[in-house]
N, C-alpha and C positions, 0 to 999 in steps of 0.2 A: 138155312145152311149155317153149320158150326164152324168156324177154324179152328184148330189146333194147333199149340204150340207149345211141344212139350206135355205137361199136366194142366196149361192152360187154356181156357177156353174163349174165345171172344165171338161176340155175335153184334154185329150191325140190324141195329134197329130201324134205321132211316136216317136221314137228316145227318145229325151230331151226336146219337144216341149209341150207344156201343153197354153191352152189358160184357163186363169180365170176371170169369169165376179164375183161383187160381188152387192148386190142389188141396190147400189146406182148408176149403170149402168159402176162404172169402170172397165176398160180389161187391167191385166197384161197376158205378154206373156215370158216363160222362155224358154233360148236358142235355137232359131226357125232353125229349117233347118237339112239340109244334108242328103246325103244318097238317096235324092229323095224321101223323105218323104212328103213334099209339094209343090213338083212340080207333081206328078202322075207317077214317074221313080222310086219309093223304088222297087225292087223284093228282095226276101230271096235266100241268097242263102245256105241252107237247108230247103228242102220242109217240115218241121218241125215248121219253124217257121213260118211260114202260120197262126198258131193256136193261138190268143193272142196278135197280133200286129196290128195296127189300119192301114188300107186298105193304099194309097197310092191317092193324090187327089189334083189336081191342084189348090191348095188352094190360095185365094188372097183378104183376108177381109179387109186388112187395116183400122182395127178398136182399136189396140191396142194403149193405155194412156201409157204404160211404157213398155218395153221390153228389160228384163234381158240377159246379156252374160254374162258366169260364165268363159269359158276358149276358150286357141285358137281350139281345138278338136270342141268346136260349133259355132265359127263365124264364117257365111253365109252371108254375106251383103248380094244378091239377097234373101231370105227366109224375113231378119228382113222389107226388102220392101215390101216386098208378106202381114205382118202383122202389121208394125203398119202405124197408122193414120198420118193423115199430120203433126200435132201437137205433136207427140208425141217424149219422151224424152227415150233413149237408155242409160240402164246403165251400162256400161262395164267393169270388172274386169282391175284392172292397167298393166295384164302383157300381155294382148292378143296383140298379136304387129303380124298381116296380113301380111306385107311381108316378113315373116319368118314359116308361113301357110304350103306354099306350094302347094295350091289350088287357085282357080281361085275364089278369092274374090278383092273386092275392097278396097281401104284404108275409115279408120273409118272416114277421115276428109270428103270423098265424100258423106257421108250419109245424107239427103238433113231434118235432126233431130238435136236436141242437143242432144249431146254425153255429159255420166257425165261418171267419168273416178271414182272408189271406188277401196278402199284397202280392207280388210277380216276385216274390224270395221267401215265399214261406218254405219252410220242412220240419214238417209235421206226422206223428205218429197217432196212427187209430189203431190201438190192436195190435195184429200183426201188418198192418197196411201204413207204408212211408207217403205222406202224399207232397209231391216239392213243386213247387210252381214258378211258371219263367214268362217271360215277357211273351207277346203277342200284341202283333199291331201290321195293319197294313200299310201300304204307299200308295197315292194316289193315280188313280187308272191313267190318266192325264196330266199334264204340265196346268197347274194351276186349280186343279179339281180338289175339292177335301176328298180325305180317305175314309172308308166305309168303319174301318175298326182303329181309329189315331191311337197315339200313342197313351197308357191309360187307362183303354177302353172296356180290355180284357187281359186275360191270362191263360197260359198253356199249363201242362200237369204234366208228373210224371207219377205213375204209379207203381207203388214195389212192392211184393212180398215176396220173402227169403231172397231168392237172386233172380228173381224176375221181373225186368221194369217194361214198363207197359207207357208208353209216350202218347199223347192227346194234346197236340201244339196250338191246339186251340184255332179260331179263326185269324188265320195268321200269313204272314210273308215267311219266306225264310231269311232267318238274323242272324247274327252275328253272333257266336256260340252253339246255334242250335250242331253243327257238325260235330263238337267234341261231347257231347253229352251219351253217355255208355248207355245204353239203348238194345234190348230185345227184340221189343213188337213196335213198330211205329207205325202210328195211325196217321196217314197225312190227310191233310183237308184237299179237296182235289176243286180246283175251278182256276179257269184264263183270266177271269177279274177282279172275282170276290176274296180269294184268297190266293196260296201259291199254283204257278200254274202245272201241266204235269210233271212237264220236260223239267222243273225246276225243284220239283215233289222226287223226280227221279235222281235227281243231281246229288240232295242231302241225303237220301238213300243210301246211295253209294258211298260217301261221306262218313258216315256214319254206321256203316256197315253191321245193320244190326243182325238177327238170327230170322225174321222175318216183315215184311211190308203187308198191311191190311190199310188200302185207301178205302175213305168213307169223304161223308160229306160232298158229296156228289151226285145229279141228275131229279134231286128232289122238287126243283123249277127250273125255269129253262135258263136263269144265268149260271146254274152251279152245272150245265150241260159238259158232262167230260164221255171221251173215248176210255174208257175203264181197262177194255182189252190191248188197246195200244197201249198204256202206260203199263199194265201188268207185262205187257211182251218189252219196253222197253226196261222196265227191273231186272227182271229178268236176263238179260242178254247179257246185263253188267256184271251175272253172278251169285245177283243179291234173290233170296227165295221171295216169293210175291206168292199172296193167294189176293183174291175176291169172293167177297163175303156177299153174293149177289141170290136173290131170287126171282 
């Protein structure tokens, strides 16, 4: 399944992975990989989450102009080769540092791309594509627990071309700013623990009142377990246009 918005097109991949073409033929791609989500290895495991998370598909378009990593939790060097193009330019949050992973990736320096390395204030131009990045970090689930993404950890994106911006707030809480930020397509991360929860995903929605809602980052294991169609019915009710990008 495609969404449209506009001349633009967005497609959820799984996970965190979102591929966006905008009319003038550019493709960002925001934190590709893991999980087996583009290689054709995702399974659930909760026969539950079958219901709302996009199939599992040996994906290898190598068509992406810029491709966003927000934290170390989504660098996959083997995924970000699966999508972008020859030419294209990899822009990485300053703190992802690979051999410290713990996963079978490679170093950022092997990526056969220019690597741009941004802090939570970067704005930056590729092309015709703005790419500006804002803070993301969670709060601890608990009184006295550490938090899954501190402060630091990662970074959110907004992506533009001509007058289309395309938000990816990364694995994140909702912050303080994120409501005034002029905002088209907002991609919220959707879970009760690991990130914001819906009722909370729906709140900046409204807030923020952008031209449409595509929650992702959801149902891919059973902590990221969200009701998709609840949240879509409650966007909705507020006004705000909501699709799901489900298979």
């Amino acid at each position: 399944m495609t969404v449209r918005y506009g001349g633009v097109t967005i497609d959820w991949l799984g996970y965190a992975t979102t591929r966006i073409e905008w009319p003038d033929g550019t493709v960002a791609y925001t934190d590709p990989g893991r999980y087996g989500v583009l290689t054709g290895e995702w399974e659930p495991n909760d026969p539950d989450l079958t219901d709302g998370h996009p199939a599992p598909t040996d994906y290898r378009a190598q068509d992406g102009d810029v491709v966003v990593v927000t934290h170390d939790h989504h660098y996959d060097s083997d995924c970000i080769r699966r999508v972008a193009s020859e030419d294209a330019t990899v822009v990485v949050y300053d703190a992802v540092y690979p051999p410290g992973i713990g996963r079978d990736v490679g170093p950022l320096d092997d990526l056969p791309y220019e690597v741009v390395r941004v802090d939570d204030e970067a704005d930056l131009m590729f092309d015709d594509l703005i790419v500006r990045s804002v803070a993301a970090y969670t709060r601890p689930d608990e009184p006295g627990a550490e938090p899954s993404h501190p402060e630091g950890f990662g970074c959110g994106c907004l992506l533009t071309v001509g007058d289309t911006t395309v938000f990816w707030p990364g694995d994140t809480d909702v912050l303080e700013g994120h409501a005034e930020l002029d905002v088209d397509v907002f991609l919220p991360p959707l879970d009760r623990r690991i990130t914001m929860a819906p009722e909370e995903a729906a709140d900046l929605g409204e807030a923020m009142d952008p031209g449409l809602v595509v929650p992702i980052h959801y149902n891919t294991f059973e902590r990221l377990a969200t009701d998709s169609g609840a949240f879509a019915a409650d966007v909705a009710g507020r006004g705000i246009p909501v699709a799901l990008d489900e298979q």
